[in-house]
Each structure stands twice: as structure tokens, then as C-alpha cells.
C-alpha positions as CSV (number, residue, x, y, z in Angstrom):
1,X,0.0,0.0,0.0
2,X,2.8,2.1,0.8
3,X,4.1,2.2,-3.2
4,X,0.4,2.9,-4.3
5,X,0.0,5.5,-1.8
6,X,3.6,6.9,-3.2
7,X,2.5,6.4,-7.2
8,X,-0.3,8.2,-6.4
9,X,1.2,11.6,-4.4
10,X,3.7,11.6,-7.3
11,X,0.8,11.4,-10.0
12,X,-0.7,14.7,-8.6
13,X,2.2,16.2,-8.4
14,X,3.6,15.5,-11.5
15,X,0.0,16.1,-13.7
16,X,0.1,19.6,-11.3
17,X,3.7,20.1,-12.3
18,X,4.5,20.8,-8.6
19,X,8.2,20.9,-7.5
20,X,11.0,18.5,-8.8
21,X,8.4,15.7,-9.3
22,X,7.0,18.4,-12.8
23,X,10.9,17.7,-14.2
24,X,10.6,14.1,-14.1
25,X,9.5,11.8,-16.4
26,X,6.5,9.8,-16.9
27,X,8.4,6.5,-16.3
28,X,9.7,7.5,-12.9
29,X,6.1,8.3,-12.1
30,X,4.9,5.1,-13.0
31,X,7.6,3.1,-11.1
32,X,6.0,2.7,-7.7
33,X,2.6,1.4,-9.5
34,X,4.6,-1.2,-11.4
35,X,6.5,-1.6,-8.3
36,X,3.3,-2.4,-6.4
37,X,2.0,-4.9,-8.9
38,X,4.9,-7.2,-8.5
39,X,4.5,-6.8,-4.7
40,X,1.4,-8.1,-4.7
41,X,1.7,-10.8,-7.2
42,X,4.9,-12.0,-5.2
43,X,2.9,-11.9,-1.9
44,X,0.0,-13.8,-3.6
45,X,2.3,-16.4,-5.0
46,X,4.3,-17.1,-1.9
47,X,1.5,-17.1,0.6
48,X,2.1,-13.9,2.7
49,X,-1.2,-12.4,2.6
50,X,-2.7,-15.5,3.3
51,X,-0.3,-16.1,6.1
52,X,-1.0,-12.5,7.4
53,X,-5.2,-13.2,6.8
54,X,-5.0,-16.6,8.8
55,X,-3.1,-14.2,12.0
56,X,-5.4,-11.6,12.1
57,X,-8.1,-14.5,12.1
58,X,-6.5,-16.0,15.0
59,X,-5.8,-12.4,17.4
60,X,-9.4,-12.5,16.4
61,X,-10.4,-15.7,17.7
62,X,-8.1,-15.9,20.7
63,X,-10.1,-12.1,21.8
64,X,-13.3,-13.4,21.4
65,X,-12.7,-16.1,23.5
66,X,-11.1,-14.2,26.3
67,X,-14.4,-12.2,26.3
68,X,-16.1,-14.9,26.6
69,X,-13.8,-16.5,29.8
70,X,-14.2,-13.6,31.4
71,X,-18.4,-12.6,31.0
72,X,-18.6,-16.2,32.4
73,X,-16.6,-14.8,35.4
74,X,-13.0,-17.5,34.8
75,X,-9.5,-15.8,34.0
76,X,-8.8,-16.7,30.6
77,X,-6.0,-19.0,30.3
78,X,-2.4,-17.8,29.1
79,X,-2.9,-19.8,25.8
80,X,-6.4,-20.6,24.6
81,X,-6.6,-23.5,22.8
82,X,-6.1,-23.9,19.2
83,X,-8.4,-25.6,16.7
84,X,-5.6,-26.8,14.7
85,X,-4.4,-30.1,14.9
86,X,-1.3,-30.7,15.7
């Protein structure tokens, strides 16, 4: 997100001809959009946003169950169990 959010602040400022970015060319410009294509294709192919998906599911899960420990009036355990076989 970081090289779209760049592309684009470097878009406006080159098609408003703003400062250093109005001297540069178009290709510079497009750079951190081709940049961020590859990023995501890489982190699609090796399985890091899926990785990072399945961890935010789990900080979820592992929340949601420590509410629930605690509105039936237990202390949660230090590590809730997982649903995972291992």
C-alpha cells in the first residue's frame, strides 16, 4: 500500500507540475505502480497475505474467546486452545 500510496502523491504532483516531481518523467512516475503490482503478485504467490489473513483471524479468535472467559466470570488461560491439529 505504501508504493500505491507513493505512485499516487507523485501522480498529482507530476499532472500539477509541482516541484521536482513536474521535471521528471513519466516512467519515474509510473515506477512505484509497477513496483506495487509485483509486490502483490509476489505476496500472492508465496503465501504472505494469506499467512497474514489466517493471523489476524487467530488475534481475532483468541479475543473473542477471552471475552467470553471472562463474561462467564473464569480468568482466561495464558494460551487458549487452538483448533488446529497438531
Amino acid at each position: 500500500m505504501y508504493l500505491l500510496g507513493l505512485g499516487l502523491v507523485l501522480l498529482v504532483l507530476k499532472w500539477q507540475a509541482v516541484g521536482p516531481v513536474a521535471n521528471l518523467s513519466w516512467w519515474w512516475v509510473a515506477v512505484p505502480f509497477v513496483a506495487a503490482v509485483f509486490w502483490w503478485q509476489w505476496a500472492d504467490w508465496s503465501g504472505y497475505t494469506k499467512k497474514k489473513a489466517m493471523q489476524r483471524d487467530e488475534q481475532r479468535r483468541r479475543k473473542r474467546a477471552g471475552r467470553h472467559y471472562e463474561a462467564l466470570g473464569k480468568t482466561p488461560p495464558r494460551d487458549l486452545p487452538s483448533n488446529r491439529r497438531r
